[in-house]
C-alpha atoms as an extended CHARMM CRD file, in Angstrom:
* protein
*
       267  EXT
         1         1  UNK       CA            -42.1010000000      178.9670000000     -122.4500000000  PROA      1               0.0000000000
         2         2  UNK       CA            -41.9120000000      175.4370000000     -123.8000000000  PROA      2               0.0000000000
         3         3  UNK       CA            -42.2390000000      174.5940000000     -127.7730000000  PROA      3               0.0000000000
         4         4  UNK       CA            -42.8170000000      171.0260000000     -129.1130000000  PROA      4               0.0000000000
         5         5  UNK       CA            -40.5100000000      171.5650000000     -132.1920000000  PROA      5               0.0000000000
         6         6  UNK       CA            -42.1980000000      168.3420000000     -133.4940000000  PROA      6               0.0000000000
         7         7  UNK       CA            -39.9780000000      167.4270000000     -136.7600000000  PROA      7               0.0000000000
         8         8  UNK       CA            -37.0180000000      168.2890000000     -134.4730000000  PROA      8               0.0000000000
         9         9  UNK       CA            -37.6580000000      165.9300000000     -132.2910000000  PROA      9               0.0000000000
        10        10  UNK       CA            -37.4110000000      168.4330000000     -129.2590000000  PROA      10              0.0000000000
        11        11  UNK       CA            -39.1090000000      170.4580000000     -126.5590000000  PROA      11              0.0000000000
        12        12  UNK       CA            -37.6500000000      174.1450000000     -126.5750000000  PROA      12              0.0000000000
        13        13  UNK       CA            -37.5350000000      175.2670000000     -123.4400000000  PROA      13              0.0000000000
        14        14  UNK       CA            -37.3080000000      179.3070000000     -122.4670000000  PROA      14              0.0000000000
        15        15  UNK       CA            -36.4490000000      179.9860000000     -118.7990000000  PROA      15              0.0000000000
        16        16  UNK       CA            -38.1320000000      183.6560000000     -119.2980000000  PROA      16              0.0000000000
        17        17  UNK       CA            -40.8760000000      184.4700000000     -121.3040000000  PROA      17              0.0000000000
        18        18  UNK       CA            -39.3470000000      185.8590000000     -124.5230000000  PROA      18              0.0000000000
        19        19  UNK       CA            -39.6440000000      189.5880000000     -125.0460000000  PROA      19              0.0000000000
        20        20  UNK       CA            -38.4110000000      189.7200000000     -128.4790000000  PROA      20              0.0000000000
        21        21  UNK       CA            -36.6930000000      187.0200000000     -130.8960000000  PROA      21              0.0000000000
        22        22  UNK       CA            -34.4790000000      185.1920000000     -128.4380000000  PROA      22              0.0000000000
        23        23  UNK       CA            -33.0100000000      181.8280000000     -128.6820000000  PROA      23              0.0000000000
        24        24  UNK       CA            -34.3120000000      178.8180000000     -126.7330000000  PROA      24              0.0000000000
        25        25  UNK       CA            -32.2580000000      178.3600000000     -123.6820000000  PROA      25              0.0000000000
        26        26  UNK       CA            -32.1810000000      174.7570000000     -123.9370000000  PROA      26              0.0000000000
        27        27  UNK       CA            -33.8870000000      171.5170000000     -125.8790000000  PROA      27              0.0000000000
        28        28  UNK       CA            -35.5040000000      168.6270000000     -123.7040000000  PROA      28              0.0000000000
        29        29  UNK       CA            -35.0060000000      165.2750000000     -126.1530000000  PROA      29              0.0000000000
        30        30  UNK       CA            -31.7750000000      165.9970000000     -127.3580000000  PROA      30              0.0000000000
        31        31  UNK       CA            -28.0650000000      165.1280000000     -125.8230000000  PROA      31              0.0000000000
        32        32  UNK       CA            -26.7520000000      167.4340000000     -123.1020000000  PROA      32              0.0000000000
        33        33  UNK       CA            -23.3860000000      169.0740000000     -124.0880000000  PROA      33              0.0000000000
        34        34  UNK       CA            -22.7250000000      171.1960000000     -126.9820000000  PROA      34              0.0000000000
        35        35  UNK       CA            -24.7530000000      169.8940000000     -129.2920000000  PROA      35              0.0000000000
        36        36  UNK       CA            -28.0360000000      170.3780000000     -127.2830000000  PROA      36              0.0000000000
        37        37  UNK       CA            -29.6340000000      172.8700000000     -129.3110000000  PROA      37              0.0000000000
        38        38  UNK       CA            -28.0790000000      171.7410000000     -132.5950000000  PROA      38              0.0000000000
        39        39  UNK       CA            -28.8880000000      168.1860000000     -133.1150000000  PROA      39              0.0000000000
        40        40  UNK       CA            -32.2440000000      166.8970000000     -133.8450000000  PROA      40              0.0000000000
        41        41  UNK       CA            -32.3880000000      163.0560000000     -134.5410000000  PROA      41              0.0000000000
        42        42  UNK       CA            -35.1480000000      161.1030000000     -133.3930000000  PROA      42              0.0000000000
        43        43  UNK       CA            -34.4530000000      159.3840000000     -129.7140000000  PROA      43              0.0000000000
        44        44  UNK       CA            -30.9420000000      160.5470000000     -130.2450000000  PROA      44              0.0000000000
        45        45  UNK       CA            -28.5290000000      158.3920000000     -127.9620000000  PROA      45              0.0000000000
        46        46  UNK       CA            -31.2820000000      155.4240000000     -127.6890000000  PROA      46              0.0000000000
        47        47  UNK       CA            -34.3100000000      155.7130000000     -126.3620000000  PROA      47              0.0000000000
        48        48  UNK       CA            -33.9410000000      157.0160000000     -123.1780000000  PROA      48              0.0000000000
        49        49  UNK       CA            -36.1100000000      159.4880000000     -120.4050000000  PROA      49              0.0000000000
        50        50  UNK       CA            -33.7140000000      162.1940000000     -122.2550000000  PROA      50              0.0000000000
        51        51  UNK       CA            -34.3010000000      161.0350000000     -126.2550000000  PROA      51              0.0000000000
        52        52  UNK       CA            -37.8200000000      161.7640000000     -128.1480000000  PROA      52              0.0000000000
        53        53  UNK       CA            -39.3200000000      160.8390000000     -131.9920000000  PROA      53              0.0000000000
        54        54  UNK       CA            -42.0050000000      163.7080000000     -132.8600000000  PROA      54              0.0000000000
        55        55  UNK       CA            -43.4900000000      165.3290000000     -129.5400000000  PROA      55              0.0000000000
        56        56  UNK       CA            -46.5940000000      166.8780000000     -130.0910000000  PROA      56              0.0000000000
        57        57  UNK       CA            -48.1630000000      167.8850000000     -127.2520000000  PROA      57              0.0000000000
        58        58  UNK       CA            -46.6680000000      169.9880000000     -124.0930000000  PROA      58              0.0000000000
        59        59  UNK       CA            -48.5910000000      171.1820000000     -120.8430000000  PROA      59              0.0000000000
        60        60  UNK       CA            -47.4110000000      172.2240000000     -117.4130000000  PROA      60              0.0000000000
        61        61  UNK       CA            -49.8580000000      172.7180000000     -113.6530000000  PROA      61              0.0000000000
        62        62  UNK       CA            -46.5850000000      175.3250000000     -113.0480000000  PROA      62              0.0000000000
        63        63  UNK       CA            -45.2560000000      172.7990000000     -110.8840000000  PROA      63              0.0000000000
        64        64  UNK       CA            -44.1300000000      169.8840000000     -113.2130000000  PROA      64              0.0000000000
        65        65  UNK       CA            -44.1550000000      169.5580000000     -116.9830000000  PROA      65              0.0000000000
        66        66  UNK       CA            -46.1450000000      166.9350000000     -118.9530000000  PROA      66              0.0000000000
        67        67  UNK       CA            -44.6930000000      165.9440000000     -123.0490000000  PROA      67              0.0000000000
        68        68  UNK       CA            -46.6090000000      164.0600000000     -125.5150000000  PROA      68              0.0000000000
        69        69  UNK       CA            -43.5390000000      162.4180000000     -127.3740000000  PROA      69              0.0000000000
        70        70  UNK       CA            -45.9580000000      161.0190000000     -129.9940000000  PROA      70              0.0000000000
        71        71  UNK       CA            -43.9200000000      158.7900000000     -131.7940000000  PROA      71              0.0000000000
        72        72  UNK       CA            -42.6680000000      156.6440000000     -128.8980000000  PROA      72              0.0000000000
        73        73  UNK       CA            -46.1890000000      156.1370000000     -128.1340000000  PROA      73              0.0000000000
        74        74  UNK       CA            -45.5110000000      157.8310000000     -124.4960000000  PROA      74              0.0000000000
        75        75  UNK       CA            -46.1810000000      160.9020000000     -122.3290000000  PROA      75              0.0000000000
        76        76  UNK       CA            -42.9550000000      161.9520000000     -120.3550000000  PROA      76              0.0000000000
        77        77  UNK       CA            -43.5570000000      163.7220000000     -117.3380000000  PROA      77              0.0000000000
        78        78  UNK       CA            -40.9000000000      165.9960000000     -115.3380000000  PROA      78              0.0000000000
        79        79  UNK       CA            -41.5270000000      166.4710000000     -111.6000000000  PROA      79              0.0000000000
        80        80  UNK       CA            -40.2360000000      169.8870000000     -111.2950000000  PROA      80              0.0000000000
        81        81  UNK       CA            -40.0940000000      172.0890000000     -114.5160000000  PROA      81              0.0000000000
        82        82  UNK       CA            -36.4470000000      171.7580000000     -115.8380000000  PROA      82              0.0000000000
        83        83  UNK       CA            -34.4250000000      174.5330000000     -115.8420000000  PROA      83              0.0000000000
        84        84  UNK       CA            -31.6450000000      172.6620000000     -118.2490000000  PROA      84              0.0000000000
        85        85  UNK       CA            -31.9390000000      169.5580000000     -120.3070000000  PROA      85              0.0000000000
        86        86  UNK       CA            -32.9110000000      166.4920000000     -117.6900000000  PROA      86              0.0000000000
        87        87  UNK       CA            -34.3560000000      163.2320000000     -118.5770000000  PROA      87              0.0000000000
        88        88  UNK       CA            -38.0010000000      162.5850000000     -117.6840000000  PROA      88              0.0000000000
        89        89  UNK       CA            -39.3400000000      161.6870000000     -114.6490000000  PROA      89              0.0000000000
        90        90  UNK       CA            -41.3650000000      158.6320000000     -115.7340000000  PROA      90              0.0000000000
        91        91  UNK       CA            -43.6250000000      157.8650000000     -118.6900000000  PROA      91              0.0000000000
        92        92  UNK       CA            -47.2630000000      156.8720000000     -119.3960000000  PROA      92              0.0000000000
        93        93  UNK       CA            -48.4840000000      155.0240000000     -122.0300000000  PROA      93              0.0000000000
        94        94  UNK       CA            -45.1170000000      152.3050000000     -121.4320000000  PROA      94              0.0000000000
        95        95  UNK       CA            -44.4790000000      149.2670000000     -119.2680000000  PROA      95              0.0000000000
        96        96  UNK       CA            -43.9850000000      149.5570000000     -115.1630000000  PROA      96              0.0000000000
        97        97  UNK       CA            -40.4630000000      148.7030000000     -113.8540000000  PROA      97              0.0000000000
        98        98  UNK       CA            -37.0770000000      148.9480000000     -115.4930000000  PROA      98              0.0000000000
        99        99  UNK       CA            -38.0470000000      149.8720000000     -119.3370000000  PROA      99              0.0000000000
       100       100  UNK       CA            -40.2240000000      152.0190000000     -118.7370000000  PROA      100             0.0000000000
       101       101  UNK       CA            -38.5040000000      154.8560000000     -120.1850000000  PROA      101             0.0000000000
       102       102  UNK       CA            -36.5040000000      152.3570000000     -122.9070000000  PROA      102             0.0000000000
       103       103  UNK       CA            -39.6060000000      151.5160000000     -124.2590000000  PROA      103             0.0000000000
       104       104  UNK       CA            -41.7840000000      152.8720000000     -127.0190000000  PROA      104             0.0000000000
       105       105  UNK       CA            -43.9810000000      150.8730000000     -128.8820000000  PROA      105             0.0000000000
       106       106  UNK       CA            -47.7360000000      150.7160000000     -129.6340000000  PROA      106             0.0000000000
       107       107  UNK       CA            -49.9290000000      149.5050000000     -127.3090000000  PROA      107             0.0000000000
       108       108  UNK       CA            -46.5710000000      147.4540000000     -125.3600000000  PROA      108             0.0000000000
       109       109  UNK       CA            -48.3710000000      144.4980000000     -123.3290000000  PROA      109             0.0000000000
       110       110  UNK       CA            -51.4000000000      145.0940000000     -125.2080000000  PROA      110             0.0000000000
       111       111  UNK       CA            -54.5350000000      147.6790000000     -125.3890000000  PROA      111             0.0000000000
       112       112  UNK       CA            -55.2500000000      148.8620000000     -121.7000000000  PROA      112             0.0000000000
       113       113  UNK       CA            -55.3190000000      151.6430000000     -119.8730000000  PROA      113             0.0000000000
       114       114  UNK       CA            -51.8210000000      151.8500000000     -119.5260000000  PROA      114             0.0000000000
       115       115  UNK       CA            -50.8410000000      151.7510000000     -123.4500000000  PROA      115             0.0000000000
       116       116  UNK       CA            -51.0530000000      154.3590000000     -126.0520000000  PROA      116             0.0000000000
       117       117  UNK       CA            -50.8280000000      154.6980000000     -129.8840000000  PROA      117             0.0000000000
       118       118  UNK       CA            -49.5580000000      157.9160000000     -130.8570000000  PROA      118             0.0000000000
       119       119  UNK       CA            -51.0580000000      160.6750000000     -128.2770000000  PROA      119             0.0000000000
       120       120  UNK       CA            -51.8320000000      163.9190000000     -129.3430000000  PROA      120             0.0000000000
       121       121  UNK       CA            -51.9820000000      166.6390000000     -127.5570000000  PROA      121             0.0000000000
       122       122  UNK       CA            -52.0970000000      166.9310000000     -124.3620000000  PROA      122             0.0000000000
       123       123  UNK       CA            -53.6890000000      169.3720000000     -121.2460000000  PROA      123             0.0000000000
       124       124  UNK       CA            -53.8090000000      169.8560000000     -117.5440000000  PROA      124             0.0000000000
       125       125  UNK       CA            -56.4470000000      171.9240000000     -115.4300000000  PROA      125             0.0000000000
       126       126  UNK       CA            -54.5720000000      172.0260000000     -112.4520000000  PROA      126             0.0000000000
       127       127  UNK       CA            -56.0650000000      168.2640000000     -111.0950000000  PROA      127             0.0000000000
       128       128  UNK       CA            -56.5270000000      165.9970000000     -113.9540000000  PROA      128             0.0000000000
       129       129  UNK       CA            -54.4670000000      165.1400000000     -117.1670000000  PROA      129             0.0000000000
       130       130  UNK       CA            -56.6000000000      164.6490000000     -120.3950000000  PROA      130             0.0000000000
       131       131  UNK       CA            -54.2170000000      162.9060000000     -122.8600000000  PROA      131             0.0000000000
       132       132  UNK       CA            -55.9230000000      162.3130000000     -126.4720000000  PROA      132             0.0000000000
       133       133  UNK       CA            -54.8820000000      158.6350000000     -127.5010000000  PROA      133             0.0000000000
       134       134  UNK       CA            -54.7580000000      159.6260000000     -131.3550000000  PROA      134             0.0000000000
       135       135  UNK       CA            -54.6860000000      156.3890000000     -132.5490000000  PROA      135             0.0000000000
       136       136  UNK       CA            -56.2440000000      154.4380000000     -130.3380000000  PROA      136             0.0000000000
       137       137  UNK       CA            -59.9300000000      156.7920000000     -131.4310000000  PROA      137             0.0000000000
       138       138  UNK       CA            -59.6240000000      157.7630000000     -127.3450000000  PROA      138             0.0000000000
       139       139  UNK       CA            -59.0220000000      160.2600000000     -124.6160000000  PROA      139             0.0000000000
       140       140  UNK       CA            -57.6840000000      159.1100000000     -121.1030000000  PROA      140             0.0000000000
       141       141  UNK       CA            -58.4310000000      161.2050000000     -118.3200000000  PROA      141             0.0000000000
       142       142  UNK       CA            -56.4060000000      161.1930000000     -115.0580000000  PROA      142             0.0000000000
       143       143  UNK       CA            -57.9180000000      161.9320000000     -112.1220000000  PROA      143             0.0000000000
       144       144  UNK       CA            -54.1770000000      163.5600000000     -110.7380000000  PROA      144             0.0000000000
       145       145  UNK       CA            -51.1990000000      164.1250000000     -112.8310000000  PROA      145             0.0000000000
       146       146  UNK       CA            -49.3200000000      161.0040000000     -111.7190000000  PROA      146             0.0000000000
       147       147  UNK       CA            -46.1780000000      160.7910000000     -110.0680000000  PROA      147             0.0000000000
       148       148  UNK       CA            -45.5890000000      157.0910000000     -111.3790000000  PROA      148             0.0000000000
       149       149  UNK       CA            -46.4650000000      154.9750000000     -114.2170000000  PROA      149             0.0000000000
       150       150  UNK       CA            -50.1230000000      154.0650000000     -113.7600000000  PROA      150             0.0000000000
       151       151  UNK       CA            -52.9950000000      154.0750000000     -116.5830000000  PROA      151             0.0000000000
       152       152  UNK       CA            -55.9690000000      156.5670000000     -116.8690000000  PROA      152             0.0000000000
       153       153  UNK       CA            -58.6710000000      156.6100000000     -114.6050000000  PROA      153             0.0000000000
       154       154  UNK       CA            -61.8480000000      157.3900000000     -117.4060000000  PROA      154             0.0000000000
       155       155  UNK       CA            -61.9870000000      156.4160000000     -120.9710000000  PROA      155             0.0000000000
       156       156  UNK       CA            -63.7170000000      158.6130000000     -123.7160000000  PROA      156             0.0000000000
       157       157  UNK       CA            -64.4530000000      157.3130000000     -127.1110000000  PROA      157             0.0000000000
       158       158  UNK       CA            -64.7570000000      153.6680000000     -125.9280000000  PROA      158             0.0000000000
       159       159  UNK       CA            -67.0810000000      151.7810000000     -123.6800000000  PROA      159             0.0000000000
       160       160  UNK       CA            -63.7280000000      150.4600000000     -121.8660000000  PROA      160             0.0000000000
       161       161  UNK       CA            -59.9590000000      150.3590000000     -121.7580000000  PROA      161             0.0000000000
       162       162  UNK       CA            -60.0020000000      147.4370000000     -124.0840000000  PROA      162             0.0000000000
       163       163  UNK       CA            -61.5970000000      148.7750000000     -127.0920000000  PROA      163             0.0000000000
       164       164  UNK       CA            -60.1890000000      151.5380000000     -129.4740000000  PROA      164             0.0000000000
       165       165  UNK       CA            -62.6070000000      151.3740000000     -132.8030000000  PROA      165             0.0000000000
       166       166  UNK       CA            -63.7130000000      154.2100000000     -133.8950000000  PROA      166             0.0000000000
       167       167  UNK       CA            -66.7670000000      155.5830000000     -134.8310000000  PROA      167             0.0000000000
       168       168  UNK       CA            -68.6940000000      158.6350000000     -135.5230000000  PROA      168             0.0000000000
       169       169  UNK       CA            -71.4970000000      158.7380000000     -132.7340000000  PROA      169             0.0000000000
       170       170  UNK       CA            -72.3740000000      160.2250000000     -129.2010000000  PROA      170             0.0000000000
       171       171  UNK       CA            -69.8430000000      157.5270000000     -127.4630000000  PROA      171             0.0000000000
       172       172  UNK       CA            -67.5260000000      157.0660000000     -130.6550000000  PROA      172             0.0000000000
       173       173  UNK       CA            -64.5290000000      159.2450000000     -132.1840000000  PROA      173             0.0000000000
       174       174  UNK       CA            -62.1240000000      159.1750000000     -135.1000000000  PROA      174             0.0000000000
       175       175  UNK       CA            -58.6960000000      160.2390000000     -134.6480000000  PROA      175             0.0000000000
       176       176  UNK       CA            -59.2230000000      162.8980000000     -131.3430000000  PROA      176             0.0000000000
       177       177  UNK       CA            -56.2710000000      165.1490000000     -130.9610000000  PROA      177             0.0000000000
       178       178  UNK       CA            -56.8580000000      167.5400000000     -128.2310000000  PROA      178             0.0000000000
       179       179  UNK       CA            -59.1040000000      167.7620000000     -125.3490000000  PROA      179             0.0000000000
       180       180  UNK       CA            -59.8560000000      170.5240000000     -122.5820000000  PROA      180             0.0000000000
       181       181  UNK       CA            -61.7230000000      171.7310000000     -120.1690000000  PROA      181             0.0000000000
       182       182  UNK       CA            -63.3160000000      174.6620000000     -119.3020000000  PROA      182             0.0000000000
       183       183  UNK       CA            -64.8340000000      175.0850000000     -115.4890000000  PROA      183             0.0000000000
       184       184  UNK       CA            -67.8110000000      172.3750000000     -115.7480000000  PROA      184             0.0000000000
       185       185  UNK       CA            -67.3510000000      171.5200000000     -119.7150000000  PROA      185             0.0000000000
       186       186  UNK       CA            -65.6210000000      169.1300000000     -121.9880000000  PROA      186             0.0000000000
       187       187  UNK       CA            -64.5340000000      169.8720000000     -125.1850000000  PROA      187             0.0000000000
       188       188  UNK       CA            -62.8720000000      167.2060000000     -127.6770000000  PROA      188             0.0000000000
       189       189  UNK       CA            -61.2420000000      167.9100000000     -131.3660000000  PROA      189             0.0000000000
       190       190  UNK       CA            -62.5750000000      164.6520000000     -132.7700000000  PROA      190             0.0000000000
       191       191  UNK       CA            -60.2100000000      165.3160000000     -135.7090000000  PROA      191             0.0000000000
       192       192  UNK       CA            -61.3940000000      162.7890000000     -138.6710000000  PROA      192             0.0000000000
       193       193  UNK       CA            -64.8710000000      163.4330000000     -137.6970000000  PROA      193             0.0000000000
       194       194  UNK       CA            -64.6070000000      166.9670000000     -138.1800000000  PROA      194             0.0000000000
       195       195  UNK       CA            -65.8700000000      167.9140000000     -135.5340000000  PROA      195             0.0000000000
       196       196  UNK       CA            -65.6430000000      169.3400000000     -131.7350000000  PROA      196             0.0000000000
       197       197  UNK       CA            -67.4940000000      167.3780000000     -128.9230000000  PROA      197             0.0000000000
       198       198  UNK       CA            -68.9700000000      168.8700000000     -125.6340000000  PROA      198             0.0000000000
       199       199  UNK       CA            -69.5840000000      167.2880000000     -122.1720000000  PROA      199             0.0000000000
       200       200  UNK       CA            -71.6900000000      169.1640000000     -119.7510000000  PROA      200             0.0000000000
       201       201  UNK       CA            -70.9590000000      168.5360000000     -117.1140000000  PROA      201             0.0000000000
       202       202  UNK       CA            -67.8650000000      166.9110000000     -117.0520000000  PROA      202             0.0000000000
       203       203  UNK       CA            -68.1080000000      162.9820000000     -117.9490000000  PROA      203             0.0000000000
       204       204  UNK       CA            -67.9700000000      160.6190000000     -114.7950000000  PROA      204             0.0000000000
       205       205  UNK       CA            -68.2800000000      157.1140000000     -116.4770000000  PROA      205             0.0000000000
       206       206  UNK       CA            -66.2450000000      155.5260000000     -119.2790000000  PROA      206             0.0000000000
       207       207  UNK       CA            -67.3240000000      155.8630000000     -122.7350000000  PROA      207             0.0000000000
       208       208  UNK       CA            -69.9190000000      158.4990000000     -121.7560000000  PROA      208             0.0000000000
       209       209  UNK       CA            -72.1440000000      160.0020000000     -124.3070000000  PROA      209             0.0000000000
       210       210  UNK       CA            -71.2310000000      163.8330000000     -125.3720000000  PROA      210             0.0000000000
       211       211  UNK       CA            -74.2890000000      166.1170000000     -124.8950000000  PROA      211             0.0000000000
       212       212  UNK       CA            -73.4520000000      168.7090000000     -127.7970000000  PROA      212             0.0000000000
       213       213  UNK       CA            -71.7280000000      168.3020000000     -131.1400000000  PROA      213             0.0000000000
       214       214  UNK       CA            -69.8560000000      171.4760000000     -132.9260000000  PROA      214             0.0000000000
       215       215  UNK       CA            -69.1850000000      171.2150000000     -136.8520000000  PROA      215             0.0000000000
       216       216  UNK       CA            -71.5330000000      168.4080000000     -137.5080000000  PROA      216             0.0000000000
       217       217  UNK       CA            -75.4520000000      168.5000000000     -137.6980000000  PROA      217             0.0000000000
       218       218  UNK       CA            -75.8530000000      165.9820000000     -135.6830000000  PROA      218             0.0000000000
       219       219  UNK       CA            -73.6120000000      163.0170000000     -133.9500000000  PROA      219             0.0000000000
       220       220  UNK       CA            -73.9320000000      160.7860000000     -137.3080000000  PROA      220             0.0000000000
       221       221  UNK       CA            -72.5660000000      163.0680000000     -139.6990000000  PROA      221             0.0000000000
       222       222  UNK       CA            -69.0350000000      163.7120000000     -140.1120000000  PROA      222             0.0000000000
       223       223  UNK       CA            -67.6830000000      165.2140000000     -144.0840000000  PROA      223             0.0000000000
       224       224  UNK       CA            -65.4770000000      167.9330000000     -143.9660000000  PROA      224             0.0000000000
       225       225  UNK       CA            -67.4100000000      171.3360000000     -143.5890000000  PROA      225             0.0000000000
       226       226  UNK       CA            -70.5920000000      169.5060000000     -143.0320000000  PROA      226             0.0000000000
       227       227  UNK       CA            -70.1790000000      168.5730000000     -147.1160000000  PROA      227             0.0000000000
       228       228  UNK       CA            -70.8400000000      172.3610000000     -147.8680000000  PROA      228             0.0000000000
       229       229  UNK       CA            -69.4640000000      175.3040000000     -149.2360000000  PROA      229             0.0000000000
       230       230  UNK       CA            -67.3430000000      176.6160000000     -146.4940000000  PROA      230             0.0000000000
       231       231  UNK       CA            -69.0390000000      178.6000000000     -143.5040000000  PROA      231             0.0000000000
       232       232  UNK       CA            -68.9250000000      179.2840000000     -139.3730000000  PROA      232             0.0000000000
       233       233  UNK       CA            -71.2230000000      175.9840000000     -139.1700000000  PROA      233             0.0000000000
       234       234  UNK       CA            -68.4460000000      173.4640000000     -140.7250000000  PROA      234             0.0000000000
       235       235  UNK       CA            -65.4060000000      172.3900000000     -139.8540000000  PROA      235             0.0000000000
       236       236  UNK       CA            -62.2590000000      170.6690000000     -141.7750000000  PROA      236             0.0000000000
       237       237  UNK       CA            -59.6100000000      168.3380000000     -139.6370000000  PROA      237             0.0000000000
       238       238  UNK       CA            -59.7390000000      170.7370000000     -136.1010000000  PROA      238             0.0000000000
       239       239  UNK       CA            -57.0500000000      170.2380000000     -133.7380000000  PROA      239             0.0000000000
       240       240  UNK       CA            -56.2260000000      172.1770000000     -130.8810000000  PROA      240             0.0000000000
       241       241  UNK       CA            -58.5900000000      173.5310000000     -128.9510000000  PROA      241             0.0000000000
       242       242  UNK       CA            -58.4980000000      177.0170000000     -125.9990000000  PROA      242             0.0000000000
       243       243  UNK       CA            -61.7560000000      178.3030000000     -123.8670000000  PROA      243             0.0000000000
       244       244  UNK       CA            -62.4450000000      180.5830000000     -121.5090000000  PROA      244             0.0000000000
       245       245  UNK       CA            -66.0460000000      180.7910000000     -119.9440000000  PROA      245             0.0000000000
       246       246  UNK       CA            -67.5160000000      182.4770000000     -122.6270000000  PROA      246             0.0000000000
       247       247  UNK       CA            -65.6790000000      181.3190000000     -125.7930000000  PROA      247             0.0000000000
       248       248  UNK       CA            -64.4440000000      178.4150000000     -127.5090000000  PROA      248             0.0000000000
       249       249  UNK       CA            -61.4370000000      178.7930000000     -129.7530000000  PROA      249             0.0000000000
       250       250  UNK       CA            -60.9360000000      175.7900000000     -132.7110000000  PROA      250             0.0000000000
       251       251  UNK       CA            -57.6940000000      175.6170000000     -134.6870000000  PROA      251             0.0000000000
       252       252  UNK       CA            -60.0650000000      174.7860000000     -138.2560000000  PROA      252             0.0000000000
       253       253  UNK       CA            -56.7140000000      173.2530000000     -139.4280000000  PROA      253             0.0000000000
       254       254  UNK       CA            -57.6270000000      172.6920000000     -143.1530000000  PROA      254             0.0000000000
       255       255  UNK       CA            -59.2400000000      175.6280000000     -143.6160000000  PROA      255             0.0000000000
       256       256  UNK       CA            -56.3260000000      177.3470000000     -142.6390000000  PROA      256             0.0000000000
       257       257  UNK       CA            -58.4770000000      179.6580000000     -139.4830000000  PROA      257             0.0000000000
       258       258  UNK       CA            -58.9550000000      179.7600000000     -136.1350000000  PROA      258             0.0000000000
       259       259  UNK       CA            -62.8950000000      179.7050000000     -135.5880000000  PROA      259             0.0000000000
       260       260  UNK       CA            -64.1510000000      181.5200000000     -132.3580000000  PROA      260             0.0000000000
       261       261  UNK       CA            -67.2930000000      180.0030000000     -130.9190000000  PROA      261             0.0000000000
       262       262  UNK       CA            -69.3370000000      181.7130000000     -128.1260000000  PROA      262             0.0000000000
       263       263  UNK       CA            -70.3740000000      179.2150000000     -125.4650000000  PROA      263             0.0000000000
       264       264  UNK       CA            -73.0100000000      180.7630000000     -122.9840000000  PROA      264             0.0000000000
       265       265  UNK       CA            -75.9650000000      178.9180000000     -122.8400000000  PROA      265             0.0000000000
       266       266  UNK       CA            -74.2940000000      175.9910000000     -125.1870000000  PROA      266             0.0000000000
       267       267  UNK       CA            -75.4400000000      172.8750000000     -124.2600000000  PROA      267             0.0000000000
């Protein structure tokens, strides 16, 4: 079981599923030794493959493990799941070639498909990687889980890798901070639009349009709760995001609920 213990500036890391209160066996972004599961500073040591500043995000195919360490503007991937505290393997959203897991700035080299501004959260579906460039009013998509440094294949939110306005519209987003997929469908937390967006069927081309809009009336709105009194149709800063093939299941972060949405014949 892994835990991004955000403020920590850790991953806790379980080697069995828990049973009962247990400690963490280990911490991935804090200094091996004694220490490991009692320091917390941000990219403790310098910023290293082993050092994070407020992950997020974690996800895992079962084979290799995939961090959003937010504040360094970088996802850290692991190539095998560690079983103690290891550096990453590599890191996206950072510079090819020697710094690339030194470095941790916004946007380093400039806005591309290779840069990020603090990601979100983060998911895998057993082929692609969805990261949700937070600040960059984006969601990459790669078509594999990469094994080095490359940028994403398909943009969301933009018409390109070069833009990152946002917007409230079919194409546009504010803020997105967790995307998923469920079999054939999409589904996007477009946080500061208040809203969940749906692809079906999956998007193929950058900046494509979403087909369905959840929280809003329609793709032009976007006030908290749909600027009502508070009901299933609104929804106030969601964030993370689970589905199954019949349900949809929003974290409704400011109004403190989890909202369960059923999704047959949603379109």
């Amino acid at each position: 079981m892994f835990v991004a213990d955000t403020n920590n500036n850790r991953v806790l890391v379980w080697n069995t599923l828990p049973t009962g209160p247990m400690p963490a066996d280990f911490a991935l972004g804090q200094p091996v030794g004694a220490t490991n599961l009692t320091s917390n500073a941000a990219n403790n040591g310098g910023l290293s493959g082993a050092a994070m500043k407020g992950p997020q995000g974690v996800a895992t195919d079962g084979t290799r493990l995939v961090v959003s360490d937010s504040g360094n503007h970088r996802v850290l991937i692991w190539d095998t799941i560690p079983t103690a505290p290891v550096p990453g393997d590599l890191a996206l959203g950072q510079p090819v070639g020697a710094t690339n897991l030194t470095s941790g700035t916004a946007n380093t080299g400039g806005l591309s498909g290779s840069s990020m501004n603090n990601p979100g959260l983060v998911s895998v579906d057993g082929k692609r990687l969805f990261v949700s460039d937070t600040d960059n009013h984006r969601v990459l998509i790669f078509g594999a889980i990469p094994s080095t440094p490359v940028g994403g294949d398909l943009v969301l939110g933009q018409p390109d890798f070069f833009h990152n306005a946002s917007g409230t519209t079919r194409q546009a987003m504010r803020s997105p901070y967790h995307a998923i997929t469920a079999g054939q469908r999409m589904f996007v937390a477009d946080t500061y639009n208040h809203r969940v967006l749906l692809w079906d069927p999956l998007p193929i081309t950058n900046g494509q349009a979403a087909t369905t809009v959840i929280g809003q009336a329609d793709f032009l709105q976007n006030l908290p709760n749909r600027d009502a009194a508070l009901s299933d149709q609104g929804l106030n800063y969601p964030q993370g995001l689970w589905a199954d093939a019949t349900r949809l299941f929003i974290t409704d972060a400011f109004n403190h609920r989890v909202l369960i949405v059923p999704t047959v014949g949603m379109r």
